[in-house]
C-alpha positions as CSV (number, residue, x, y, z in Angstrom):
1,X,-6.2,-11.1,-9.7
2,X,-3.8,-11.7,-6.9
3,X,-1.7,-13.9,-9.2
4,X,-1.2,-9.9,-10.8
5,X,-0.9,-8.3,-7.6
6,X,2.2,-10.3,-7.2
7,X,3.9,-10.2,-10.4
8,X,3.5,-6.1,-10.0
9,X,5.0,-6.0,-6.3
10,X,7.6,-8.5,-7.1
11,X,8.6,-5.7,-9.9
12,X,8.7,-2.6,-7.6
13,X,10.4,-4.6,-5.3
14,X,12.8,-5.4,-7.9
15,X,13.4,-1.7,-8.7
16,X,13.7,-0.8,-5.4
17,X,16.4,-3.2,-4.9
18,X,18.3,-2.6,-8.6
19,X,18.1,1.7,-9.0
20,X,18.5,2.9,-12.5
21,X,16.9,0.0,-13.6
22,X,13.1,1.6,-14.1
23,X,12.2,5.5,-14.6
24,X,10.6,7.1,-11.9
25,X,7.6,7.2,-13.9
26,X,7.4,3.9,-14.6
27,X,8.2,3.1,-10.4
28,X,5.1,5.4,-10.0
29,X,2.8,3.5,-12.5
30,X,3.7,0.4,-10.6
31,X,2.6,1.8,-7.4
32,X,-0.7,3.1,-9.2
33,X,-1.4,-0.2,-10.9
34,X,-0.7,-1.8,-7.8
35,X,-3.6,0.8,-5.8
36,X,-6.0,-0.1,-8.3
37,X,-6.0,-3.5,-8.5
38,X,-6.4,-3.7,-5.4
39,X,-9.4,-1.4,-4.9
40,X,-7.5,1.1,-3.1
41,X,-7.3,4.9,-4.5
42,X,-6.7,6.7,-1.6
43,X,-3.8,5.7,0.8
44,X,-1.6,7.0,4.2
45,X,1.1,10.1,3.3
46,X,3.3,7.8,4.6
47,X,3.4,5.7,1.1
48,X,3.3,8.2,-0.7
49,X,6.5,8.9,-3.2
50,X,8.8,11.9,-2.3
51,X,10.4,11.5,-5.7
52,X,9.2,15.1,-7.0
53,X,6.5,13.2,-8.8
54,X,3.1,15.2,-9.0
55,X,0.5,13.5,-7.0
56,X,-3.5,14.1,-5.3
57,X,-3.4,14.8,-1.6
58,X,-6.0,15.3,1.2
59,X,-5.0,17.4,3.8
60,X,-7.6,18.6,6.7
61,X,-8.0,22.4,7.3
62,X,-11.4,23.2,8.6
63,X,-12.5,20.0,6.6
64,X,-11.2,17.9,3.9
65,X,-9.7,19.5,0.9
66,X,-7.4,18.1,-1.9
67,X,-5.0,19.2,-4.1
68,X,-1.9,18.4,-6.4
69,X,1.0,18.3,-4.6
70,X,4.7,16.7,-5.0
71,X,7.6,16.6,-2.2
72,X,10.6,19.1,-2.4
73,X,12.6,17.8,0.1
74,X,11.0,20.1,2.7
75,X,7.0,19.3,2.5
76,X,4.1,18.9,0.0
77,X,4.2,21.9,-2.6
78,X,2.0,23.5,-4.8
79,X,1.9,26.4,-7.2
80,X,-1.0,28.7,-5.5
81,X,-1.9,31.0,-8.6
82,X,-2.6,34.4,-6.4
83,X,0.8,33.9,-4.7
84,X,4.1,34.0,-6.8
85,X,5.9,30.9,-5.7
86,X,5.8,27.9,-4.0
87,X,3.1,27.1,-0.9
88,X,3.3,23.9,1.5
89,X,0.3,22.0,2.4
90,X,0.3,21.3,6.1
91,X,-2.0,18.1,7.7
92,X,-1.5,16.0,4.8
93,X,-3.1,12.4,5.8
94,X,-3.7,10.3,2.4
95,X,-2.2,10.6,-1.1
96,X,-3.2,8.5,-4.6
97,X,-1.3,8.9,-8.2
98,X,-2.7,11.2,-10.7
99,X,-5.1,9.7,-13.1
100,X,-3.8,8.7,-16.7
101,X,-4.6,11.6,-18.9
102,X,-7.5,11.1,-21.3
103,X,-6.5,9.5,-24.8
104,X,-6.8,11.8,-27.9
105,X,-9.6,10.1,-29.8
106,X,-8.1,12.1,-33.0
107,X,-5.1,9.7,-32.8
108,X,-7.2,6.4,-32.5
């Protein structure tokens, strides 16, 4: 498994270092696939992407919650449905991608 480890940081390393050459979907499955294989799900803020791409945060506020949250260029947003606009999640500590979404067995 480490051999695949490799080969998938040797490819977000390439598209770090060649931009335009890889969506930023695809740059965020790497990441994931990279989490996964090795046995990691949750991981510091600090990795996290601040691409706009939707992702699961923790964040401490009289405990541990989490939510969906992407980066604006000023913090962690989210779409809080009794307010009308856009909220910030404060004390964010640990991030992981979203799951894949569930395959539609009517297409199988």
């Amino acid at each position: 498994m480490s051999e695949h480890i490799a080969a998938l940081y040797s490819a977000l390393f390439y598209t770090e270092s060649h931009p335009g050459t890889f969506d930023d979907g695809e740059i965020q499955a790497l990441r994931a696939a990279i989490a996964l294989m090795r046995g990691q799900s949750w991981q510091p803020i600090e990795t996290a992407p601040k691409d706009g791409t939707t992702i699961i945060i923790a964040y401490s506020l009289g405990g541990q919650h989490v939510e969906t949250a992407w980066w604006d260029g000023e913090g962690w947003a989210y779409n809080w449905h009794e307010y009308d606009g856009t909220s910030y999640v404060k004390d964010v500590t640990h991030w992981q991608p979203l799951p894949a979404p569930p395959k539609d067995s009517a297409n199988e």
